[in-house]
C-alpha positions as a Markdown table, in Angstrom:
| # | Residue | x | y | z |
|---|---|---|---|---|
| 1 | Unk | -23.6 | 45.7 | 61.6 |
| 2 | Unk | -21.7 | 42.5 | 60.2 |
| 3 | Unk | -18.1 | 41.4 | 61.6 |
| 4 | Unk | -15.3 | 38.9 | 60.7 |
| 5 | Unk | -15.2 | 36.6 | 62.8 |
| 6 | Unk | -11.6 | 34.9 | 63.9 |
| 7 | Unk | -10.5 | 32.8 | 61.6 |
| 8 | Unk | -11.6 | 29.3 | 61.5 |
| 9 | Unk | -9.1 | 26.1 | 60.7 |
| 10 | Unk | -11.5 | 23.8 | 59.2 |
| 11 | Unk | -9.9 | 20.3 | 58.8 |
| 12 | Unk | -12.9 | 19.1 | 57.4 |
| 13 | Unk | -13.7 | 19.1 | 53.4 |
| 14 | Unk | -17.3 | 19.5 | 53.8 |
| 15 | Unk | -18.0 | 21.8 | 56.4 |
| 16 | Unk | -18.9 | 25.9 | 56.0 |
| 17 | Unk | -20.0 | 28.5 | 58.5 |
| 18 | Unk | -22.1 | 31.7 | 58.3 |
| 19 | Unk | -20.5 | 35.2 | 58.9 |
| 20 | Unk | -21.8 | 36.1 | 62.0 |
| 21 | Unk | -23.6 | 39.4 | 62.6 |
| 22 | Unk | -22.2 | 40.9 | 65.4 |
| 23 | Unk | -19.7 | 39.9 | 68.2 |
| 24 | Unk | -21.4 | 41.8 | 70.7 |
| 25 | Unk | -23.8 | 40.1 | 72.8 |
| 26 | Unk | -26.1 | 42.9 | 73.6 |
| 27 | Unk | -26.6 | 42.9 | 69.5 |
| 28 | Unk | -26.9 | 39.3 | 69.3 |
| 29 | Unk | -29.9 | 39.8 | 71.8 |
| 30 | Unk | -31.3 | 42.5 | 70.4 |
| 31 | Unk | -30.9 | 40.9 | 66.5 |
| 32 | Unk | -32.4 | 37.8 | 67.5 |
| 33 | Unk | -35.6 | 39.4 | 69.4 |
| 34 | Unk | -35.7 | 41.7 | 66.4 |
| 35 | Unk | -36.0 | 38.5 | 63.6 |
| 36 | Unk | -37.7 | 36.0 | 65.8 |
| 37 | Unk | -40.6 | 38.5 | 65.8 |
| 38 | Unk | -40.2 | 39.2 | 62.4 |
| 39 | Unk | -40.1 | 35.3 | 61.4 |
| 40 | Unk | -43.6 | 35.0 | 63.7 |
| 41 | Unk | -45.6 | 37.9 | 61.9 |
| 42 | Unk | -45.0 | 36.6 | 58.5 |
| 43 | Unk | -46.0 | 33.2 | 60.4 |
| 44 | Unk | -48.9 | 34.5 | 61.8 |
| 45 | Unk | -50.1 | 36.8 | 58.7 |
| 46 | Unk | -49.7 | 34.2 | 56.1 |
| 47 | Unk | -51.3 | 31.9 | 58.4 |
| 48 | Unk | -54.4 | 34.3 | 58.4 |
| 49 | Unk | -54.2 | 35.1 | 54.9 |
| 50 | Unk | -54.1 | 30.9 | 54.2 |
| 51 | Unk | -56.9 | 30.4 | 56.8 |
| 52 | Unk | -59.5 | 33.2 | 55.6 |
| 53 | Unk | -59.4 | 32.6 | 51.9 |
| 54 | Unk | -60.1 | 29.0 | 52.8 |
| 55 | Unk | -62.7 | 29.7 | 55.7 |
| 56 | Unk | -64.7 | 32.5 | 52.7 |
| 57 | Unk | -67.0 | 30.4 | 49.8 |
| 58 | Unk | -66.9 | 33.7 | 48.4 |
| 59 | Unk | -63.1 | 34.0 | 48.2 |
| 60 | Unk | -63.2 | 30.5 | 46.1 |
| 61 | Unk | -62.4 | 32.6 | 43.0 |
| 62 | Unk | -58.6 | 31.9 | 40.9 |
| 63 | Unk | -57.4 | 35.4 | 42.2 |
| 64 | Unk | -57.7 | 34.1 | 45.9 |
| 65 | Unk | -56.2 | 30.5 | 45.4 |
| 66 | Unk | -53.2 | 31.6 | 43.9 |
| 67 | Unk | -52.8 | 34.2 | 46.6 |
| 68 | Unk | -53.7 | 31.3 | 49.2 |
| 69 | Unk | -50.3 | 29.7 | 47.4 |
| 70 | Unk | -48.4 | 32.5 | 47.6 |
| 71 | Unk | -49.1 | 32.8 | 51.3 |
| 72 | Unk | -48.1 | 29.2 | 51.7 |
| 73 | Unk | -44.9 | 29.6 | 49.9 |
| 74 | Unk | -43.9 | 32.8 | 51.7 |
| 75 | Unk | -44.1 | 30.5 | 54.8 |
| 76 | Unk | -42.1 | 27.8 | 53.7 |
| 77 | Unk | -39.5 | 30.3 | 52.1 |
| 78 | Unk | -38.5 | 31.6 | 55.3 |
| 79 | Unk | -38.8 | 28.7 | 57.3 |
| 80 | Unk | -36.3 | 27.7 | 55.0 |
| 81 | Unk | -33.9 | 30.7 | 56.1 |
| 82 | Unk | -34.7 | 31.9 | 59.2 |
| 83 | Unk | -34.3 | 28.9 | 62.2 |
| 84 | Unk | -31.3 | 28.0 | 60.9 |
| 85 | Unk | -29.9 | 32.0 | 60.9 |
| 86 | Unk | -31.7 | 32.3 | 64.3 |
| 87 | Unk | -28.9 | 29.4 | 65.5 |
| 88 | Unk | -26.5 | 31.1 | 64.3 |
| 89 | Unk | -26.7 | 34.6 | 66.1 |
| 90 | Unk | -25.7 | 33.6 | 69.3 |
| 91 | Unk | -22.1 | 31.9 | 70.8 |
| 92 | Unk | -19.0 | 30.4 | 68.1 |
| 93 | Unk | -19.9 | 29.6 | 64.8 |
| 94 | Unk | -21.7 | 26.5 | 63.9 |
| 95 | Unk | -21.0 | 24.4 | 61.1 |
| 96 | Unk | -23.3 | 23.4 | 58.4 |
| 97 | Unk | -22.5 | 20.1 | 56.3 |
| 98 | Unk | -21.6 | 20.4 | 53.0 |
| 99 | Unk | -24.8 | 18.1 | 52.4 |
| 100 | Unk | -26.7 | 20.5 | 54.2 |
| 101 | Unk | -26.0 | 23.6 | 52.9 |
| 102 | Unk | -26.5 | 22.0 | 49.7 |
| 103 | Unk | -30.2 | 20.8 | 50.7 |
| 104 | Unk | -31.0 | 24.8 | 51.9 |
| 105 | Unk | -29.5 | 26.2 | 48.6 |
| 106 | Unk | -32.0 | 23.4 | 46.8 |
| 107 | Unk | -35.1 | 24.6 | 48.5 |
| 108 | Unk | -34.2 | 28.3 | 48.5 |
| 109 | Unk | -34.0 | 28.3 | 45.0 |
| 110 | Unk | -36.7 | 26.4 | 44.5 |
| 111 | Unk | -39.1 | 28.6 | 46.8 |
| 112 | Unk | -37.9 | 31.8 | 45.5 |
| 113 | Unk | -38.3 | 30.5 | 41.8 |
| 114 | Unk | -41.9 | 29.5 | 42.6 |
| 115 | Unk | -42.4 | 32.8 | 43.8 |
| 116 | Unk | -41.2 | 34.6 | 40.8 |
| 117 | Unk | -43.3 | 32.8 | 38.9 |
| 118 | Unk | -46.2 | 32.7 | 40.7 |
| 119 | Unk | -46.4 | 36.5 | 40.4 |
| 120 | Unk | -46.5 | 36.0 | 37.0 |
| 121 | Unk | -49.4 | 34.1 | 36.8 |
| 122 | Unk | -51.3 | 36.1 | 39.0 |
| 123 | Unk | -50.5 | 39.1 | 36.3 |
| 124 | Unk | -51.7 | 36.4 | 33.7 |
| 125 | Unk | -55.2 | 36.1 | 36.4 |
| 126 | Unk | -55.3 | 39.7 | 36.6 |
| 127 | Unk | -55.0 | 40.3 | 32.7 |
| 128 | Unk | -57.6 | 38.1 | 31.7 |
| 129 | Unk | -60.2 | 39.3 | 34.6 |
| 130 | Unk | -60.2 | 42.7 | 33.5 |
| 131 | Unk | -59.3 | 42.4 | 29.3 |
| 132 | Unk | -61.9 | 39.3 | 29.0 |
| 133 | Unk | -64.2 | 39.2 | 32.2 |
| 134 | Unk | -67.2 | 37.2 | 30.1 |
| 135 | Unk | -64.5 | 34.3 | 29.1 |
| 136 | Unk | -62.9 | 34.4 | 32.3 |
| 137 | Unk | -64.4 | 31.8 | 34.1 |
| 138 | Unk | -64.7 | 29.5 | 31.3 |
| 139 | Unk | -61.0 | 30.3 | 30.8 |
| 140 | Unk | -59.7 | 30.2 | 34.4 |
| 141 | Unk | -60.8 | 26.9 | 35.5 |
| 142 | Unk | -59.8 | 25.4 | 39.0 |
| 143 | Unk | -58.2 | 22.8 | 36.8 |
| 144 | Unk | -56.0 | 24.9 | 34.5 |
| 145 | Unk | -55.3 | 27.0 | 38.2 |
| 146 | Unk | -54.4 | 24.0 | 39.4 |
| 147 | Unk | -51.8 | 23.0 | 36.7 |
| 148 | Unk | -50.5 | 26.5 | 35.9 |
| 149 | Unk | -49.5 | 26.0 | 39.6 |
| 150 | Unk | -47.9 | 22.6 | 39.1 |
| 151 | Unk | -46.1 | 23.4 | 36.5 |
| 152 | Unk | -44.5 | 26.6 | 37.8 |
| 153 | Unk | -43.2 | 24.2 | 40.7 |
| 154 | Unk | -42.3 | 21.8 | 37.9 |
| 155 | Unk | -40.1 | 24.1 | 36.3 |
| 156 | Unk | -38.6 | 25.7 | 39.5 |
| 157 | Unk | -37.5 | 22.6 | 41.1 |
| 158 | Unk | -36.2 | 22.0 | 37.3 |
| 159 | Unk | -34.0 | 24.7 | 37.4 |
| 160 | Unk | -32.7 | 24.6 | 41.3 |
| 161 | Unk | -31.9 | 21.1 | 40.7 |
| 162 | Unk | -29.8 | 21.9 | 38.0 |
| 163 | Unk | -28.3 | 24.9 | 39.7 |
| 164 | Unk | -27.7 | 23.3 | 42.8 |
| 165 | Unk | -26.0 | 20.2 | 41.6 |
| 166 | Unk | -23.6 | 22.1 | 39.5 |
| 167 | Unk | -22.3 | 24.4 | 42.1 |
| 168 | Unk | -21.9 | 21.5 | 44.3 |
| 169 | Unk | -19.4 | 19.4 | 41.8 |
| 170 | Unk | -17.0 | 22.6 | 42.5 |
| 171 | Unk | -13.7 | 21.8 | 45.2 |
| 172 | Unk | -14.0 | 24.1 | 48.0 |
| 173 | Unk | -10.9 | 25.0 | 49.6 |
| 174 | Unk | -8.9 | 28.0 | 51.5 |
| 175 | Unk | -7.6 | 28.3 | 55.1 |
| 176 | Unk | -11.5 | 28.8 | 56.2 |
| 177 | Unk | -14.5 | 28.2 | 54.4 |
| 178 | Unk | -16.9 | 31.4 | 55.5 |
| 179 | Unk | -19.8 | 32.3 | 53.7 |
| 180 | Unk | -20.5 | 35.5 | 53.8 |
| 181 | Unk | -24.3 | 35.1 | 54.5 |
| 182 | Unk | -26.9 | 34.0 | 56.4 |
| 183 | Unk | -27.8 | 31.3 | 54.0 |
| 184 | Unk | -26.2 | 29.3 | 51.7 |
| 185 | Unk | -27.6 | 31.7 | 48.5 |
| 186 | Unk | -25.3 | 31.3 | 45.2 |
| 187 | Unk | -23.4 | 33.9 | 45.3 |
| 188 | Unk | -21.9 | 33.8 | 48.3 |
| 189 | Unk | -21.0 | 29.9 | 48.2 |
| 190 | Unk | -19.3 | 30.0 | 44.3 |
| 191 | Unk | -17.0 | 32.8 | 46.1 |
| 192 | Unk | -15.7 | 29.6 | 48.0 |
| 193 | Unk | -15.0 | 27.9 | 45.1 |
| 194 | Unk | -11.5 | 27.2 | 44.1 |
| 195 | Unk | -11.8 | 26.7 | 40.0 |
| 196 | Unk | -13.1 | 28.5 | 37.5 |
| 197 | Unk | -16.8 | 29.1 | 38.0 |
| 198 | Unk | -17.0 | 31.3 | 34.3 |
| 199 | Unk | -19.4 | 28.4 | 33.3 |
| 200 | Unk | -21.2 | 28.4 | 36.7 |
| 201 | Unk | -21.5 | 32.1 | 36.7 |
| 202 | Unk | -23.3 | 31.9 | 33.2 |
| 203 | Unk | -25.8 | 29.3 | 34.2 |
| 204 | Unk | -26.6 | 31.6 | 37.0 |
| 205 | Unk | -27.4 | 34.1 | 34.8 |
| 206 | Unk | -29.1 | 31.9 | 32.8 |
| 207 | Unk | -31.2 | 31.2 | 35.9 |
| 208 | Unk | -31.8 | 34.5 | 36.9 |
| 209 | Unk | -33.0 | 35.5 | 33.6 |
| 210 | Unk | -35.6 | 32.3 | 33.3 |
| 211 | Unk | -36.8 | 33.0 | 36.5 |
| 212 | Unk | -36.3 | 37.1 | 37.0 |
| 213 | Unk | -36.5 | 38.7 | 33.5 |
| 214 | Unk | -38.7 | 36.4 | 31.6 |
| 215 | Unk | -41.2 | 36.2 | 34.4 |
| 216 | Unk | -41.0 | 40.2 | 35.0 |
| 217 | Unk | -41.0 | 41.1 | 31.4 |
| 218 | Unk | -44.5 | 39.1 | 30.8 |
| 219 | Unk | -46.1 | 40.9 | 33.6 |
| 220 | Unk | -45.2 | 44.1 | 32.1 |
| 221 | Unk | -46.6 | 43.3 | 29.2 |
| 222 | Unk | -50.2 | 41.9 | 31.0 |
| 223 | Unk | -50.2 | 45.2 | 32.6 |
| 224 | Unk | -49.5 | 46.9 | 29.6 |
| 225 | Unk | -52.7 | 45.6 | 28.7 |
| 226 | Unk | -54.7 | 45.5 | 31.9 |
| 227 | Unk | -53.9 | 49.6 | 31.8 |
| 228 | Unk | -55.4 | 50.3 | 28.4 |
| 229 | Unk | -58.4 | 48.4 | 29.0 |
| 230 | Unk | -59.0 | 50.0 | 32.1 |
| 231 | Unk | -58.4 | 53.3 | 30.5 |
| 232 | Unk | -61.6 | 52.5 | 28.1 |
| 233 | Unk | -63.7 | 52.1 | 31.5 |
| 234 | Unk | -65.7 | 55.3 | 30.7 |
| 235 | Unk | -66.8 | 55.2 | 35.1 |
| 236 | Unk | -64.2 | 56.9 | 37.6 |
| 237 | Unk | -65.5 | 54.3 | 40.0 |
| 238 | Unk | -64.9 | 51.6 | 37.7 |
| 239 | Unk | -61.5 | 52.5 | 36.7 |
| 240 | Unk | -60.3 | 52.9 | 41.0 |
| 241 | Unk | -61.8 | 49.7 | 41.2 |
| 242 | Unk | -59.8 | 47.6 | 38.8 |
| 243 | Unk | -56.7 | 49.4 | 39.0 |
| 244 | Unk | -57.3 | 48.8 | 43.5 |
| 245 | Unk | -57.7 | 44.7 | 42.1 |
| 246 | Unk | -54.2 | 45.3 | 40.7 |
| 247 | Unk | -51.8 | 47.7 | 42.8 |
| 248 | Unk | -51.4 | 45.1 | 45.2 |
| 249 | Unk | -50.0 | 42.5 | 43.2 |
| 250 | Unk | -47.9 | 45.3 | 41.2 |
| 251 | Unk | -46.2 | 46.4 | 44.9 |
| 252 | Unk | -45.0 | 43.2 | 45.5 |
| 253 | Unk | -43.6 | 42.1 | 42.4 |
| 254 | Unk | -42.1 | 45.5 | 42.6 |
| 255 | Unk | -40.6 | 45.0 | 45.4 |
| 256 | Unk | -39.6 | 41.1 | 45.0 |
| 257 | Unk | -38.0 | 41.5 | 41.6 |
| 258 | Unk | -36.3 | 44.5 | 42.2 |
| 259 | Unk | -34.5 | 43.3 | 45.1 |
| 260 | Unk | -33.9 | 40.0 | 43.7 |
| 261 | Unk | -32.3 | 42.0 | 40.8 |
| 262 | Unk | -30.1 | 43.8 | 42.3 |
| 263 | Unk | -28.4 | 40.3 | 44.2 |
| 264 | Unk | -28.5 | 38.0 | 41.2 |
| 265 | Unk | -28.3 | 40.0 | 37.7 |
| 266 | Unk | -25.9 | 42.7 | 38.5 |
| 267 | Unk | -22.3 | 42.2 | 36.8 |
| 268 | Unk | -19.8 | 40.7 | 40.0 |
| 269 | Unk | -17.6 | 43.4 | 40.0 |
| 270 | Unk | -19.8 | 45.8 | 40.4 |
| 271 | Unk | -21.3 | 44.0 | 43.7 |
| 272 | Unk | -20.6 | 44.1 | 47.2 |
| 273 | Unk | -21.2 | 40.8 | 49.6 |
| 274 | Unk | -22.2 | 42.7 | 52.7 |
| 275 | Unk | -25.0 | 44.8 | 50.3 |
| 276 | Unk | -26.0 | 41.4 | 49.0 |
| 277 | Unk | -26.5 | 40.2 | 52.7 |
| 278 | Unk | -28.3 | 43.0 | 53.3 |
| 279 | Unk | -30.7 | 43.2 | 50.3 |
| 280 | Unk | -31.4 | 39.8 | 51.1 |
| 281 | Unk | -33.0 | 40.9 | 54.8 |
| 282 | Unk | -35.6 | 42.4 | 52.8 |
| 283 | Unk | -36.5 | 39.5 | 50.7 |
| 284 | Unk | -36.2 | 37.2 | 53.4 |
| 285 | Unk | -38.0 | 39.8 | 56.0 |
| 286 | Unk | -39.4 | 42.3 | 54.5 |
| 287 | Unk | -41.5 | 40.8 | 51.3 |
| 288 | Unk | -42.9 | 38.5 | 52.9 |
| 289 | Unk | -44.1 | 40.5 | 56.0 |
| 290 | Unk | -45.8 | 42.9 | 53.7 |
| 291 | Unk | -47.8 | 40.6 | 51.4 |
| 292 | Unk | -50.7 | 39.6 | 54.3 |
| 293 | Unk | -50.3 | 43.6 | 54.9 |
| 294 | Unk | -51.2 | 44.9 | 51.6 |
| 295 | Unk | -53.1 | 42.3 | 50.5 |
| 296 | Unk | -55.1 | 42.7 | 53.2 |
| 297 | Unk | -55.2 | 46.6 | 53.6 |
| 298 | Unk | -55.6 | 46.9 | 50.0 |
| 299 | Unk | -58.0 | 44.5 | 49.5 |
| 300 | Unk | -61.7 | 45.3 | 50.7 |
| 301 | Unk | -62.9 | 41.4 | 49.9 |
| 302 | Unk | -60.2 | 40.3 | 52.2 |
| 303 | Unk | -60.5 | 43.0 | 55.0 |
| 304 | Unk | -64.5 | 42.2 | 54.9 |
| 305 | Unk | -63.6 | 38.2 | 55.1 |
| 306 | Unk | -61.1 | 38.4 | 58.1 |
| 307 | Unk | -63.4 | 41.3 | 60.1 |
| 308 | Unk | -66.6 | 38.5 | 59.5 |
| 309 | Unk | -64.6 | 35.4 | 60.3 |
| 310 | Unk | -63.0 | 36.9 | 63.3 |
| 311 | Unk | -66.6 | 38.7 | 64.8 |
| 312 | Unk | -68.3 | 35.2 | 63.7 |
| 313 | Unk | -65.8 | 33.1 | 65.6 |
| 314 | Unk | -66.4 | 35.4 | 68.9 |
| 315 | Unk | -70.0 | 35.7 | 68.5 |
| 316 | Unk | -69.9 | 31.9 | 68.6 |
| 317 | Unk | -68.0 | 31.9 | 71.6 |
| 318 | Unk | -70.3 | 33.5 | 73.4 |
| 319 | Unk | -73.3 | 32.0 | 72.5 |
């Protein structure tokens, strides 16, 4: 699917280019129909997601705003990615400034950490709904929401910062400077590098644990929890409703972390770049596609807020 494109003699210090995917044009075509509609359902579902939970008083609840977030930050995490890969799919290779791949790194980081952690808290929502439901609402304040949000932000523009600035005092040098990406993701760009990048290769790691392993790791052990006190439910309909409150959220931390994983906390030599382009499709495509899926196919509060906002909206119409 990915090819090498002819070699580029860039004069210029601080310019990269993207690997392209194909060289033949019918692909191009087809691979840019393919994430163009891709990029507009995530658009258009996160948008709905983000527009119903706002629209619903009854969907005014901690669960909901943090999903309304997580909505929003799906958007934004693309929009990050996928115009600029879009650009690149058809014709020569473009350049990107050094400046500029240094501003995407920034905000992809920064997105994806938010994300990571944002799942986390929602494990932290989930856990004390269902292990303290009578101090729940005295406990999960729109307040405390509110700055458990902010300071999940706080700490993953913290660490991009960091990140980003430190790969970015590295010379860059070679014949060609050609990321073997669609994005300027870590990995890919310290390849480029032309010093030793041991140090910068344990900050990553760092990184990736702070924002992977921690983050995973405490919403194991929230489920840990949430499953035993479900288990004392003495109801069958009790128990399929609080675990149906939680197998959402577990299927796309599943799926986010374990992808993310694989790109940023397996050992070097044991990874490929084309598999790490890949893998990244799915969190770039794939996750966030599916959360306004299964939220909303999994969810009956949602499903019951979009089918009334959407009847309402035409029964108004017509009147």
């Amino acid at each position: 699917m990915f090819s090498r494109s002819p070699v580029l003699n860039l004069s210029g210090p601080t310019e990269f280019v993207f690997r392209v995917f194909t060289a033949v044009p019918e692909f191009q075509v087809l691979l840019f129909l393919l994430f163009l509609f891709l990029y507009l359902m995530i658009l258009c579902g996160n948008t709905a997601i983000i527009w119903v939970l706002c629209a619903h008083s009854s969907l005014r609840t901690p669960m909901y705003f943090f999903l309304s977030n997580l909505s929003f930050l799906e958007i934004c995490y693309t929009s990050v990615v996928v115009p600029l890969m879009l650009s690149n799919i058809f014709g020569a290779q473009k350049p990107i400034a050094l400046a500029g791949c240094g501003t995407q790194m920034f905000f992809f980081v920064t997105l994806g950490s938010m994300d990571c952690f944002l799942l986390a808290i929602m494990a932290y929502d989930r856990y004390m709904a269902i292990c303290h439901p009578l101090h729940y609402t005295l406990i999960m304040t729109q307040k405390l929401c509110i700055q458990m949000v902010a300071s999940a932000l706080g700490l993953a523009v913290f660490l991009s910062l960091q990140l980003t600035s430190l790969i970015f005092t590295l010379p860059f040098c070679g014949h060609y400077r050609e990321i073997n990406h669609f994005l300027c993701d870590v990995p890919p760009v310290l390849r480029l590098a032309c010093a030793d990048i041991h140090v910068h290769q344990a900050v990553l790691y760092v990184v990736g644990i702070l924002v992977l392993t921690v983050p995973f790791l405490l919403i194991c052990v929230s489920y840990v929890f949430i499953t035993c006190a479900i288990l004392r439910i003495r109801s069958a309909e009790g128990r399929r409703r609080a675990f149906s409150t939680c197998s959402s959220h577990l299927t796309v931390v599943l799926l986010q972390y374990g992808c993310c994983s694989l790109v940023y906390l397996r050992p070097r030599s044991s990874t490929s770049e084309d598999e790490d382009r890949q893998i990244a499709l799915v969190y770039t495509f794939v996750t966030p596609l599916l959360n306004p899926l299964i939220y909303t196919l999994r969810n009956k509060d949602v499903r019951g807020a979009l089918r009334n906002v959407i009847f309402g909206k035409a029964a108004s119409d017509t009147s």
